[in-house]
N, CA, C and O atoms as a Tinker XYZ file with bonds, in Angstrom:
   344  protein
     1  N     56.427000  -17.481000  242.064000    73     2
     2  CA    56.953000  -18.805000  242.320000    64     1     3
     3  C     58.166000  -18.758000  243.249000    63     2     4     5
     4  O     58.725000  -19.805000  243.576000    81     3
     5  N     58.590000  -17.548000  243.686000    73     3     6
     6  CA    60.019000  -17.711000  243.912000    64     5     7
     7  C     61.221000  -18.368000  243.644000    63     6     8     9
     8  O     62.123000  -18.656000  244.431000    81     7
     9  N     61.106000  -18.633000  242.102000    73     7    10
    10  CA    62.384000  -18.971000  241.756000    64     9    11
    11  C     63.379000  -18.349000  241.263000    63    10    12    13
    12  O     64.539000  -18.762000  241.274000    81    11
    13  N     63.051000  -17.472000  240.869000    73    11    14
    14  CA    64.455000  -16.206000  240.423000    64    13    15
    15  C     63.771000  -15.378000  241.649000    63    14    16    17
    16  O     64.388000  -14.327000  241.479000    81    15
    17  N     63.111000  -15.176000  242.520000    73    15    18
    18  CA    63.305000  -14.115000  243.308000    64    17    19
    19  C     64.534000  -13.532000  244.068000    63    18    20    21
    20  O     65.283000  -14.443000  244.421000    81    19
    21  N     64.991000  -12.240000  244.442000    73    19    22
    22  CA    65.981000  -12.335000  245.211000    64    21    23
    23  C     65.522000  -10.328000  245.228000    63    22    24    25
    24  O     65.021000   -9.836000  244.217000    81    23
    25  N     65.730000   -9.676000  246.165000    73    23    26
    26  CA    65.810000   -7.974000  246.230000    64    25    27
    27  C     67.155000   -7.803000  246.759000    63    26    28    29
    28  O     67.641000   -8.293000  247.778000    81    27
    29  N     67.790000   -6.856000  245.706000    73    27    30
    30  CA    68.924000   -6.055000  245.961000    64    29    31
    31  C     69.122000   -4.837000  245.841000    63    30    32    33
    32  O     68.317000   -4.354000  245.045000    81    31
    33  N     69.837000   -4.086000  246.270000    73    31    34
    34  CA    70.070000   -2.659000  246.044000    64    33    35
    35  C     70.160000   -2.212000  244.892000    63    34    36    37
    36  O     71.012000   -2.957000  244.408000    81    35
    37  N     69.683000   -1.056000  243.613000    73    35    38
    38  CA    70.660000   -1.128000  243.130000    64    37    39
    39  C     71.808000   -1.055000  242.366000    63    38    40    41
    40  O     72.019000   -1.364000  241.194000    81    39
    41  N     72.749000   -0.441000  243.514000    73    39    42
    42  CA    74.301000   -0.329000  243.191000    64    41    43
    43  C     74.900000   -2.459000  243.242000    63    42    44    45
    44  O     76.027000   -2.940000  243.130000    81    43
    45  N     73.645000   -3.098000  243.435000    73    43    46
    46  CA    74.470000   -4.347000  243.583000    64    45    47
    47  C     73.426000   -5.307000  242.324000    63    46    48    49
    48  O     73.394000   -6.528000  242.165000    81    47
    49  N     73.010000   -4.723000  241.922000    73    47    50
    50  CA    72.496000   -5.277000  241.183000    64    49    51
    51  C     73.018000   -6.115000  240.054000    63    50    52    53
    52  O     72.532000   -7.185000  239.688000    81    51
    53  N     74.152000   -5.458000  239.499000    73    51    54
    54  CA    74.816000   -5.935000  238.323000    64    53    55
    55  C     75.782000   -7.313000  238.919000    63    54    56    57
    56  O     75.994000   -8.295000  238.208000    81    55
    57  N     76.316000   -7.176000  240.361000    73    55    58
    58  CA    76.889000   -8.518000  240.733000    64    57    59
    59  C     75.995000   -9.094000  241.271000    63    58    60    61
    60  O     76.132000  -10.312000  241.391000    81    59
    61  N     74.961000   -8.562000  241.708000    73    59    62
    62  CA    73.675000  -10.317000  241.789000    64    61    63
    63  C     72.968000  -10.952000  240.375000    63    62    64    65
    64  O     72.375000  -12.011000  240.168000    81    63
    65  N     73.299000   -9.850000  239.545000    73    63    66
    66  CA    73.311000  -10.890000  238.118000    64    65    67
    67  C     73.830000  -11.579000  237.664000    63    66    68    69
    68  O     73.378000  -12.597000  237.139000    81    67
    69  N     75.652000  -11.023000  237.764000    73    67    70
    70  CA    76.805000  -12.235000  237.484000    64    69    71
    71  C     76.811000  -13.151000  238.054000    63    70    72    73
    72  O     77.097000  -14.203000  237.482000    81    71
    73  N     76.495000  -13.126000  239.425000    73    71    74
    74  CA    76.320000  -14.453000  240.569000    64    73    75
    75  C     75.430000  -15.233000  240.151000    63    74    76    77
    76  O     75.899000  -16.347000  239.918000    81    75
    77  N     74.282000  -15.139000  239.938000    73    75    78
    78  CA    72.909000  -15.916000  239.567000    64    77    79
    79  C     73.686000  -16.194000  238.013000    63    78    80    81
    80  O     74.011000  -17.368000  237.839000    81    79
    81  N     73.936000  -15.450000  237.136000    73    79    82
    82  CA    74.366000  -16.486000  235.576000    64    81    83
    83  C     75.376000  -17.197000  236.120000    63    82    84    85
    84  O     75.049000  -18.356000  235.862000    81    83
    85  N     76.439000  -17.237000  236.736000    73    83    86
    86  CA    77.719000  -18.056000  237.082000    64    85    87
    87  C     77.151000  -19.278000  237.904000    63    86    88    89
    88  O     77.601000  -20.407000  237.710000    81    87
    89  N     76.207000  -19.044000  238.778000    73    87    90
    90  CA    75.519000  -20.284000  239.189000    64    89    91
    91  C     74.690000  -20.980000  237.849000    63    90    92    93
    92  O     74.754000  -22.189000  237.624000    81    91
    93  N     74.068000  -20.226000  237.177000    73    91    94
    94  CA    73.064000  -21.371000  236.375000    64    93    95
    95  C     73.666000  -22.050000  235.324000    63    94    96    97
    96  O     73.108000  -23.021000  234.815000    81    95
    97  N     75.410000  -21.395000  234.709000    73    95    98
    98  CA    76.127000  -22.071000  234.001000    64    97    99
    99  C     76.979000  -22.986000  234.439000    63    98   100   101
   100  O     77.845000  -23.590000  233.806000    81    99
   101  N     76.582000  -23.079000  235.955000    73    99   102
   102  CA    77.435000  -24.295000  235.967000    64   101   103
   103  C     76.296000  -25.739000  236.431000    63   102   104   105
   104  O     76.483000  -26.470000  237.403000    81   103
   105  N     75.446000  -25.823000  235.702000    73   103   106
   106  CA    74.322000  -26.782000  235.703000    64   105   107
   107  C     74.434000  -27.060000  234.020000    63   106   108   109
   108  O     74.882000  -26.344000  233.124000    81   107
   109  N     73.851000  -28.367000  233.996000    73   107   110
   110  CA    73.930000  -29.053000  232.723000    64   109   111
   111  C     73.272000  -28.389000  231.981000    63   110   112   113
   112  O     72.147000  -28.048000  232.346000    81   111
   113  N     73.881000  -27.918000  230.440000    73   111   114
   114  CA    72.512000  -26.843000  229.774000    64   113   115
   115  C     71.608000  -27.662000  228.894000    63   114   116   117
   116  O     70.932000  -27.064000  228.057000    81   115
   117  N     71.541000  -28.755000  228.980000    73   115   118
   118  CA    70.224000  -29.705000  228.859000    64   117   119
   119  C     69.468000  -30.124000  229.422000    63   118   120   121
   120  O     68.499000  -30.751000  228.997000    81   119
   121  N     69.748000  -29.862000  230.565000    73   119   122
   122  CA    69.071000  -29.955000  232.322000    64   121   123
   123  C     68.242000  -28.802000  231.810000    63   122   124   125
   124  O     67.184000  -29.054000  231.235000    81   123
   125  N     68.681000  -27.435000  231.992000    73   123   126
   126  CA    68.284000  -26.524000  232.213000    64   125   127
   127  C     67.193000  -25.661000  230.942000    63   126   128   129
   128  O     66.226000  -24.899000  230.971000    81   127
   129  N     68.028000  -26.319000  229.924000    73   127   130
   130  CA    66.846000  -26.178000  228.973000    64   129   131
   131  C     65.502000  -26.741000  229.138000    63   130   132   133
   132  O     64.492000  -26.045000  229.251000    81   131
   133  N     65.525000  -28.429000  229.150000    73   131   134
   134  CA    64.435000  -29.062000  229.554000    64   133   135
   135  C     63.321000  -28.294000  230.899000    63   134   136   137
   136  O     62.183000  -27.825000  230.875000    81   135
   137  N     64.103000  -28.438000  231.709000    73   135   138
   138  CA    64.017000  -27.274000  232.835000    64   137   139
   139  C     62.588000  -26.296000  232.279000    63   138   140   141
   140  O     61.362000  -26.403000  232.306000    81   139
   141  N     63.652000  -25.282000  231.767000    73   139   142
   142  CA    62.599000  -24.425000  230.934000    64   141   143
   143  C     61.428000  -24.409000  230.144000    63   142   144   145
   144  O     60.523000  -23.584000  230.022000    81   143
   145  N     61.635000  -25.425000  229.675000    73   143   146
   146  CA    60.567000  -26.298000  228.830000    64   145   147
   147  C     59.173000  -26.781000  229.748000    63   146   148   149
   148  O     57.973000  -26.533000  229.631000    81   147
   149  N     59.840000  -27.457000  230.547000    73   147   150
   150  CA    59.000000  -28.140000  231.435000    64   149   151
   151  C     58.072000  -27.351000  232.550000    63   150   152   153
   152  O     57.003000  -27.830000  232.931000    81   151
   153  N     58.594000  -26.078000  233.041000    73   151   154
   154  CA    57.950000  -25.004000  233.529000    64   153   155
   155  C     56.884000  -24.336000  233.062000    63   154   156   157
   156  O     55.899000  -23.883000  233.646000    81   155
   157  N     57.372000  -24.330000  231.358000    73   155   158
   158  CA    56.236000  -23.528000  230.868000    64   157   159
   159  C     55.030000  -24.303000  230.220000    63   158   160   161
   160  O     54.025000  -23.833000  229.686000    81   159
   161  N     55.473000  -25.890000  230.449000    73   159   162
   162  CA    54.529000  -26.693000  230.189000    64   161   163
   163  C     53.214000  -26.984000  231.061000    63   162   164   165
   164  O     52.015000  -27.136000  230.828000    81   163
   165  N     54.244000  -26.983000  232.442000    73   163   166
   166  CA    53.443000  -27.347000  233.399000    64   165   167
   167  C     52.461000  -25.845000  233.665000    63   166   168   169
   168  O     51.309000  -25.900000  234.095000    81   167
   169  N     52.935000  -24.979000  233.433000    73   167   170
   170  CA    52.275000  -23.411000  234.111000    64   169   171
   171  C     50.998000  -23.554000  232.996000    63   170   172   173
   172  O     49.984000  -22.931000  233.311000    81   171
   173  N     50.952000  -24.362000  231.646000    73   171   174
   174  CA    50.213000  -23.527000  230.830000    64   173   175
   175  C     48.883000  -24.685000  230.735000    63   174   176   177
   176  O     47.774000  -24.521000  230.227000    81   175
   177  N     49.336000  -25.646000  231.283000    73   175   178
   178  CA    48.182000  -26.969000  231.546000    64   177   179
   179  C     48.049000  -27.279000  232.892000    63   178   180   181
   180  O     48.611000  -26.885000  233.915000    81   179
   181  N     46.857000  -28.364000  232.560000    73   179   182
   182  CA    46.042000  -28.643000  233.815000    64   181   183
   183  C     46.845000  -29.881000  234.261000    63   182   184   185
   184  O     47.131000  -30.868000  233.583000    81   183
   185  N     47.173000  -29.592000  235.658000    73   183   186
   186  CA    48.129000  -30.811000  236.203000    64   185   187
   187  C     46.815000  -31.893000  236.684000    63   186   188   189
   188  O     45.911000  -31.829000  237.517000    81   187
   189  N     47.326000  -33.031000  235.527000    73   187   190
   190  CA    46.930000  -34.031000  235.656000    64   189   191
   191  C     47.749000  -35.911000  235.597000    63   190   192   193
   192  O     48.947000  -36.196000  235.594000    81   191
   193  N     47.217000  -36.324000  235.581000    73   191   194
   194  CA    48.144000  -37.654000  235.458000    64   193   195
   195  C     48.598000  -38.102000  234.252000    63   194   196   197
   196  O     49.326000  -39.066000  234.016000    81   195
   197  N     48.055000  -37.238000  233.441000    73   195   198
   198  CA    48.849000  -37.205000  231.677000    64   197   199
   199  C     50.562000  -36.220000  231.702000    63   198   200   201
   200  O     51.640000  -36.250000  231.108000    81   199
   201  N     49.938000  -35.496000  232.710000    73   199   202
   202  CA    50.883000  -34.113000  232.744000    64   201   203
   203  C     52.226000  -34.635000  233.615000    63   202   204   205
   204  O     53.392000  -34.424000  233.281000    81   203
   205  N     51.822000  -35.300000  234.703000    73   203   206
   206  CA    52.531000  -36.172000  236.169000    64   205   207
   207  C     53.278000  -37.062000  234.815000    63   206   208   209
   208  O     54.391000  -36.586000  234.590000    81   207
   209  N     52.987000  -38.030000  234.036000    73   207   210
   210  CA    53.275000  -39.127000  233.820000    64   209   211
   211  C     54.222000  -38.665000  232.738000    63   210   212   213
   212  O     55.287000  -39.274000  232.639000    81   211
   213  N     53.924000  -37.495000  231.777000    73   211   214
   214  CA    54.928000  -36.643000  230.774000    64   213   215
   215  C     56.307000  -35.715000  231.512000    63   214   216   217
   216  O     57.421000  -35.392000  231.098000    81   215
   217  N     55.776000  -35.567000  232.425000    73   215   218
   218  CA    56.704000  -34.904000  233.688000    64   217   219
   219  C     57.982000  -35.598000  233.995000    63   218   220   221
   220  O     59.159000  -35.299000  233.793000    81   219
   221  N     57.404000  -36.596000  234.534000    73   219   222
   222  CA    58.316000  -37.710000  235.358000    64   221   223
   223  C     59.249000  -38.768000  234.076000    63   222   224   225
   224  O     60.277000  -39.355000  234.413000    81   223
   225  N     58.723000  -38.859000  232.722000    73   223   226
   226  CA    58.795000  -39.375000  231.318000    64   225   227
   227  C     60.070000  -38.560000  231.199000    63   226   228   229
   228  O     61.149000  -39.152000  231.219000    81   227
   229  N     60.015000  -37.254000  231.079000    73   227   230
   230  CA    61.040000  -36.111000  230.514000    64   229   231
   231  C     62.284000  -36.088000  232.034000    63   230   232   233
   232  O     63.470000  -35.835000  231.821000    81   231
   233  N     61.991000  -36.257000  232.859000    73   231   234
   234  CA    63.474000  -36.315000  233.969000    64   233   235
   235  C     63.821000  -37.328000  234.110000    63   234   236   237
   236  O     65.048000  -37.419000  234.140000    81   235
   237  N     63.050000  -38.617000  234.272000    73   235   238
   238  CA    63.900000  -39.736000  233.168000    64   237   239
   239  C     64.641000  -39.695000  232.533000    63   238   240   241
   240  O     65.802000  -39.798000  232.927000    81   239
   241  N     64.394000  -39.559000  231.506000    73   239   242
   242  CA    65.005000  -39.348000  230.241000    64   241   243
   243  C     66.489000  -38.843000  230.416000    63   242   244   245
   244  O     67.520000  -39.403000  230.046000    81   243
   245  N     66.345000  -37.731000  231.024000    73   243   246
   246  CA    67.849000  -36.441000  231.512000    64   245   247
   247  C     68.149000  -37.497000  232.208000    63   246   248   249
   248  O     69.046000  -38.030000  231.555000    81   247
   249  N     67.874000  -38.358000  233.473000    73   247   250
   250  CA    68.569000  -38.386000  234.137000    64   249   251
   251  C     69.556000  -39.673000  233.634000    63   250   252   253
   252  O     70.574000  -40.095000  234.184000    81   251
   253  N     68.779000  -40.227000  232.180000    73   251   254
   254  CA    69.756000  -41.565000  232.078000    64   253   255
   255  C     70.122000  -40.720000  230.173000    63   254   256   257
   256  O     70.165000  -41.297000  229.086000    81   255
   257  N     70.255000  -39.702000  230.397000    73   255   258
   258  CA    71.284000  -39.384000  229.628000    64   257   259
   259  C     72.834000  -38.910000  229.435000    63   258   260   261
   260  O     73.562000  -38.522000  230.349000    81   259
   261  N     73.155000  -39.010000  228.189000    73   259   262
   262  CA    74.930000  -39.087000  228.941000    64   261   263
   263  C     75.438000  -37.815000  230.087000    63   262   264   265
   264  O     76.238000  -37.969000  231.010000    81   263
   265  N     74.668000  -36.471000  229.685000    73   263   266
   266  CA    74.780000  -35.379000  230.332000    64   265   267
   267  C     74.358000  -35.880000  231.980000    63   266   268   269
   268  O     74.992000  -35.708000  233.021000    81   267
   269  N     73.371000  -36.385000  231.803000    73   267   270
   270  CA    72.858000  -37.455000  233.383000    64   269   271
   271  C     73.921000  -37.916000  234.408000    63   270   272   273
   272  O     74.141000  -37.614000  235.581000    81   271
   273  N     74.528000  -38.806000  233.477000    73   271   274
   274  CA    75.572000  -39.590000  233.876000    64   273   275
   275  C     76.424000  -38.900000  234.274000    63   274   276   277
   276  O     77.016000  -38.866000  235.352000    81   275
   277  N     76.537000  -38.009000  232.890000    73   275   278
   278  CA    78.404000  -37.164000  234.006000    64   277   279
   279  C     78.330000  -36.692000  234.797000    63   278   280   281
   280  O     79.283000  -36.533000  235.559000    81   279
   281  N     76.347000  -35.917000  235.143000    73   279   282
   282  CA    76.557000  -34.920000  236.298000    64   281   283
   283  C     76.842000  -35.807000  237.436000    63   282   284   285
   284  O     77.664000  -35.473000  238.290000    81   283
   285  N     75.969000  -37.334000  237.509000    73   283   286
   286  CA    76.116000  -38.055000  238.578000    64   285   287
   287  C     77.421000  -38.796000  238.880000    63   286   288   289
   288  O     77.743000  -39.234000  239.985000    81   287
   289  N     78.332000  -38.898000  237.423000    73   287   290
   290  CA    79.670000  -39.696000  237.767000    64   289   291
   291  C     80.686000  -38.351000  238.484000    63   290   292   293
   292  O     81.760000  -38.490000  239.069000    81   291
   293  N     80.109000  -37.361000  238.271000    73   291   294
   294  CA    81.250000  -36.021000  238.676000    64   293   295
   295  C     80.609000  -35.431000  239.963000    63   294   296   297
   296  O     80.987000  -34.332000  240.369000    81   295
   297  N     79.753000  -36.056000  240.543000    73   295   298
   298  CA    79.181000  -35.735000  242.011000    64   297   299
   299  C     80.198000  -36.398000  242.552000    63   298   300   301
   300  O     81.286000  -36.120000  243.056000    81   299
   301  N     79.220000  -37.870000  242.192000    73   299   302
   302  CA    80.440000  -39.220000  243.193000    64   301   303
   303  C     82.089000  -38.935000  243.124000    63   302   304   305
   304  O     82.817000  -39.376000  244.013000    81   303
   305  N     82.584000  -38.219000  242.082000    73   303   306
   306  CA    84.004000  -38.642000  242.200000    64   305   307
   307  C     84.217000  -37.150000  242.608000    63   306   308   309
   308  O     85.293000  -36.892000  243.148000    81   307
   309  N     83.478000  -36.311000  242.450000    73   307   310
   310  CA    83.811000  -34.978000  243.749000    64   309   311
   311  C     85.117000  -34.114000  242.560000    63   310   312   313
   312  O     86.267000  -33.685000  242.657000    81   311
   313  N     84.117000  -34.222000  241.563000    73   311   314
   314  CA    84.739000  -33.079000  240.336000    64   313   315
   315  C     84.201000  -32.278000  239.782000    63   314   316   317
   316  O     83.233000  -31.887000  240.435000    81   315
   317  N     84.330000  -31.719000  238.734000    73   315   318
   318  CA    83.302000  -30.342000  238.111000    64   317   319
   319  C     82.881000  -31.243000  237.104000    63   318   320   321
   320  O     83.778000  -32.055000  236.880000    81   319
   321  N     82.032000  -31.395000  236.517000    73   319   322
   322  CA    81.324000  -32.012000  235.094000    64   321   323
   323  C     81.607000  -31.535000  234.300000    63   322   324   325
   324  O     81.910000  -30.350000  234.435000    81   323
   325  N     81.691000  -32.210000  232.875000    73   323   326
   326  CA    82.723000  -31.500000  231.522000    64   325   327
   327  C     82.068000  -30.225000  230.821000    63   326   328   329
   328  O     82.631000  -29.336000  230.182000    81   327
   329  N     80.460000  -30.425000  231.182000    73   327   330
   330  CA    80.233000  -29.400000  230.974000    64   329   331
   331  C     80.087000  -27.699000  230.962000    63   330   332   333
   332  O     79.754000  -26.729000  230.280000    81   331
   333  N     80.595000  -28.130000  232.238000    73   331   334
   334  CA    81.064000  -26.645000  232.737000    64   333   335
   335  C     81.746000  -25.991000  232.623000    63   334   336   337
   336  O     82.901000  -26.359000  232.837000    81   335
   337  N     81.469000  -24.436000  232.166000    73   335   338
   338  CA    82.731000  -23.577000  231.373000    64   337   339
   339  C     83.626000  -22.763000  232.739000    63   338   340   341
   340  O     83.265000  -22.866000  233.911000    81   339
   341  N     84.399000  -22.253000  232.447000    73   339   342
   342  CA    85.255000  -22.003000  233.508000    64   341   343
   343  C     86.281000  -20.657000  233.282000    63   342   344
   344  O     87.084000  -20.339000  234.159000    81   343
C-alpha cells in the first residue's frame, strides 16, 4: 500500500522510527484509531456501496466530533490541538 513504506540504512533506522512515532502522535488518537479500524475493514471486505456508505458514516462521525472540532478549530487558529503530547 505504501503507507508505512519508507527504506533506510540501518544505522538510521532507530531515528526513522522516532520520526514516524513523533509524527503519528501528533494526530488525533481517535482519528487514528478509527483509522486503523477502518483499514482493516476495508482490506478484509468487498468494496461495495454498503462498505462506501459505512466508510463515509464513520469519518463523519470523527469529523463532527469534539476531537473533530479541535483538530479543525486548532488548524484555523494556527495552534497545536490539546491533544497533542509534547
Amino acid at each position: 500500500m505504501g503507507f508505512l513504506s519508507e527504506v533506510v540504512e540501518e544505522e538510521q533506522l532507530d531515528a526513522a522510527v522516532e520520526t514516524l512515532a513523533a509524527t503519528l502522535l501528533k494526530n488525533a488518537p481517535g482519528a487514528v484509531s478509527l483509522s486503523k479500524q477502518l483499514a482493516t475493514h476495508v482490506a478484509a471486505g468487498n468494496i461495495n456501496d454498503q462498505l462506501i456508505e459505512e466508510t463515509v458514516k464513520s469519518i463523519a462521525d470523527v469529523r463532527d466530533s469534539d476531537e473533530g472540532r479541535e483538530g479543525l478549530s486548532a488548524f484555523l487558529e494556527k495552534r497545536a490541538p490539546f491533544w497533542q503530547r509534547v
